[in-house]
C-alpha positions, 0 to 999 in steps of 0.5 A: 565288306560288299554293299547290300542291295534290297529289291521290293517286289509287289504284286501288279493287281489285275494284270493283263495275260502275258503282262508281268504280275509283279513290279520290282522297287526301285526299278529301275535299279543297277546292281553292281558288282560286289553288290550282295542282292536280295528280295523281299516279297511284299505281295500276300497272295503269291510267292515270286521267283525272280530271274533276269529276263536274259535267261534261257527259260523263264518257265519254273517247271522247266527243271533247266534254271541256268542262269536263275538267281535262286534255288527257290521261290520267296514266300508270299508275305503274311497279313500285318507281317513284314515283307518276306526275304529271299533265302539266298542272295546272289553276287553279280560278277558284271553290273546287272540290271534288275530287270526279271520275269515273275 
């Protein structure tokens, strides 16, 4: 049965134009192969779309996602609930570090 890796995301308050909007917990973290990866959205004013930042576009509204993790944002996260989960997780088939972009 492969691991479970859960990755945090919370929001960076007043982040600088250009700066990443959100952080990754744990960071930095390896993610290796076999490993089934997830995410939990703990900011309650965004949804985040997590992709490596190795990918040839970062942009969401490009409709060109290769090499993204997910088909789909993760909800932002509701007062008093717990952090929202991703809906798919993904499998590396090389270790990978969790870096991304938001």
């Amino acid at each position: 049965m492969p691991d479970t890796f859960a990755i945090d995301i919370f929001s960076v308050p007043n982040a600088p134009s250009g700066q990443p909007k959100a952080s990754f917990s744990p960071t930095p973290a390896t993610v290796s192969v076999g490993n089934v990866v997830f995410f939990r959205n703990n900011d309650e004013h965004h949804d985040h779309w997590p992709v490596a930042s190795t990918v040839p576009n970062l942009d969401p509204k490009n409709p060109d996602r290769t090499g993204w993790w997910m088909d789909s944002p993760i909800s932002k996260k509701l007062h008093n609930d717990p952090a929202v989960p991703s809906k798919q997780a993904f499998t590396p088939s090389v270790a990978t570090p969790a870096a991304g972009a938001e």
